[in-house]
Steps between C-alpha positions, in 0.01 A plus 500: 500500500280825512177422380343685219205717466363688174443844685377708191194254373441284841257694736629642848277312680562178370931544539386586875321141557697333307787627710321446852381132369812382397691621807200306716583182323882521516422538874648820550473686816540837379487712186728806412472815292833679461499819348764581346619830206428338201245207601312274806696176598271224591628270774322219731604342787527132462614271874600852633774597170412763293493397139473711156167466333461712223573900410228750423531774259513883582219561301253274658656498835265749664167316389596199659580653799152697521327169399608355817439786723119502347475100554635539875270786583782779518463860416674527151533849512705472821878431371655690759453323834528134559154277485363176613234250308391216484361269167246264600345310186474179228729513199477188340379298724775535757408657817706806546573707850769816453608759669672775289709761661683819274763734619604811305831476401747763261412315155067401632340300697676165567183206590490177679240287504527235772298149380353348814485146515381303807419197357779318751277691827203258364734210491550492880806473717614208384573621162712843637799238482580515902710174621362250704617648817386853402179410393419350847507822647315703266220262591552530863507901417167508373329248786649806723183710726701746527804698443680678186659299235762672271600476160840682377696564203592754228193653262464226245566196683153344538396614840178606384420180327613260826254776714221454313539098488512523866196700481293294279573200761395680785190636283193281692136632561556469894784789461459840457793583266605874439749657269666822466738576158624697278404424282246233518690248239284191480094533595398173775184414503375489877769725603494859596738683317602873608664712188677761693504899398761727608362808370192503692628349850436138455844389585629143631481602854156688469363161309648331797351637750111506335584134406562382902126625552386265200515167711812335265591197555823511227647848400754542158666768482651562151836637689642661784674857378538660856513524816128599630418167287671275610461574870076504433536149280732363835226579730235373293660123471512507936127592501372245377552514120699338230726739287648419144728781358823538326786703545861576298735317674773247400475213757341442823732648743504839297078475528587489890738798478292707278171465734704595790632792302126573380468573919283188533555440895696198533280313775203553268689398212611168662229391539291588231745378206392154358701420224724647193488422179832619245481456176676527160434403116770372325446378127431136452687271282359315207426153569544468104861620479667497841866331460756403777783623604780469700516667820739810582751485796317832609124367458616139700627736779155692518308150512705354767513834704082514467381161438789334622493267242743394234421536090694487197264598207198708531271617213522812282284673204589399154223671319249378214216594267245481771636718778686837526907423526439146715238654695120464558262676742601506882567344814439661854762408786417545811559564878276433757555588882270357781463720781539270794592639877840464479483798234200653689726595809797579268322784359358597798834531684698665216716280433807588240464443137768248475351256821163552350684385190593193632173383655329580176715273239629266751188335542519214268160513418562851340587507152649823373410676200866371331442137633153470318676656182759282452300150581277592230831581320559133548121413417541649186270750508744835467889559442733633745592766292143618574537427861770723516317774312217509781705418829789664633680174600769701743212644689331140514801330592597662784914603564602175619406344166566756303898468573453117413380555168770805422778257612325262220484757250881632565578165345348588144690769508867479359800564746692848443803278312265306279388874447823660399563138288178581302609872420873379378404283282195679347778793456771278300152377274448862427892660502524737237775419164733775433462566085845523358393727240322732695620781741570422860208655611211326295457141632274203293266293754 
């Protein structure tokens, strides 16, 4: 249901806030402006799906856009070139902390306006939803003197959020904490945070290197993006220093792959890497609504070929007045490698993908990304629908498995004769009658 908005008597300003503030408290991530030939299409992001909000008219279309290009500080005569801004203020006694980015585009400038929200940094690691197991070794992480600690995963999947938590914990007057980003997305107090600007030479790498002569204890980087950084953040964590960053990576053994490919030596990378961190977000259930159902030949396969365990119902969205089609907010799952020596002298001695495979999930205190998913599939907390939407399961799975659950899912399917059977009879239920009356040629379905 769009909502509703009288554009000719209700002031610009107040359909902006009213817009921004009710996107806030629906607990959207995101906010979207699509222009369009005839009007602006409103649409926010709510647990990572885009949803319609509400449809601005032609004539008014342009003030609203220059309304939030004034409140975010961005040139409005400027409609040519892509901008960045950030909004910063109180509207109703809700805290509010934006960043607003436009791109030209054939029919205007389309804007998004990204709501940040780190209330679940301030909660601790506790409440980031890792599994007993997991959890353990985030705390053993952050007890680490030294060393670099990695957290992966596609734009959007919370890496930011877990980085900072990890920061916050590590955060103690007797460190010397130091931070370089871009941009700087949540102010710490006590911490030294580094906003990073291209355009005059203050790059990752230079920020690096002035940074190693500031006596850190605990360096963030907001993320690696090449190769010069990468190599500079490895050498930092074997001198001495604790380093936090992130990086776009699927699961741990791609992180590996990518460093080496980022021409981080492998001797220095063996022994500076910690730990990694993979993570997704995958929409929640609601607790309110949730049903049961019966398990699927093809989702019992992918249980006993991960978990090895056996199920026969597992929970699924039903949908109510109080979430958005049997969903509400998000759940993180999770993937956390230990570096330990066995792994240390693996990457050191190039050893093949598939080995390092091997010593990596065959440790069975190593839960993969798909194994966390689908126990808190069984918890409850998410569907494996949405499991599926966030993992590739082949990939996760591995060959071996991968034939097991085909040869499961070849028995769903009906045999070639039951096939042809189908097609018969559905022919003789729609065989055409010959009209008596009528020419040869003109038949009556």
């Amino acid at each position: 249901m769009l909502k509703q908005y009288d554009y000719d008597n209700m002031p610009i300003v107040e359909i902006v806030n009213d817009m921004i503030l009710d996107a806030a408290r629906r607990k959207a991530s995101d906010i979207h402006f699509d222009q369009t030939p005839t009007n602006l299409i409103v649409r926010i992001r709510v647990d990572g799906e885009l949803i319609c909000y509400a449809n601005v008219p032609e004539a008014v279309k342009k003030n609203l856009i220059t309304r939030i290009k004034i409140i975010a500080g961005m040139n409005i005569t400027e409609s040519r070139l892509p901008q960045d801004g950030a909004i910063r203020s109180t509207i109703d006694r809700l805290n509010l902390d934006l960043r607003v980015s436009t791109l030209p585009t054939v029919y205007g400038e389309k804007v998004v306006i990204r709501i940040l929200d780190y209330s679940m940094s301030l909660g601790g690691l506790e409440t980031l939803g890792f599994s007993q197991g997991n959890y353990v070794k985030i705390q053993k992480f952050v007890t680490k003197p030294n060393g670099i600690i990695l957290v992966t995963g596609a734009t959007g999947t919370g890496k930011s959020t877990t980085v900072y938590t990890m920061l916050q914990k590590l955060n103690t007057t007797s460190r010397n904490v130091i931070t370089v980003e871009d941009p700087v997305e949540m102010k710490l107090s006590g911490v030294n945070q580094v906003q990073t600007m291209s355009e005059i030479g203050l790059t990752f790498a230079n920020a690096l290197r002035s940074i190693l002569r500031q006596d850190p204890d605990v360096i963030m980087i907001g993320e690696i993006r090449d190769n010069e950084t990468a190599r500079i953040a490895v050498r930092a964590s074997i001198t001495g220093h604790l380093v936090l960053s992130t990086i776009h990576t699927n699961n741990s053994l791609n992180t590996i792959e990518r460093l080496v490919d980022m021409d981080v030596e492998r001797y220095l990378l063996g022994s500076a890497l910690e730990g990694i961190v993979s993570q997704r977000l995958c929409k929640k259930l609601c607790p309110k609504c949730r049903s049961s159902r019966k398990a699927t030949l093809y989702e019992q396969a992918v249980f006993k070929s991960a978990l090895h365990m056996d199920i026969t119902d597992i929970y699924t969205p039903t949908g109510c007045n109080e979430c958005y089609g049997g969903y509400k907010g998000r759940v993180a799952l999770h993937e956390v490698l230990s570096i330990n020596q066995n792994l240390r002298d693996a990457i050191v001695n190039n050893m093949k993908k598939e080995d390092l495979r091997h010593l990596i999930y065959d440790d069975p205190e190593m839960i993969s990304i798909l194994q966390d998913g689908l126990l808190k599939v069984m918890e409850g907390l998410t569907s494996f629908e949405e499991v599926l939407r966030v993992i590739d399961v082949d990939d996760d799975l591995g060959e071996s498995d991968s034939e097991i659950k085909d040869a499961i899912i070849g028995k769903q399917k009906p045999s070639v004769d039951e096939t042809i059977e189908s097609i018969n009879e559905t022919e003789v239920l729609v065989k055409p009658e010959i009209n008596q009356n009528s020419d040869m040629d003109t038949l009556e379905i």
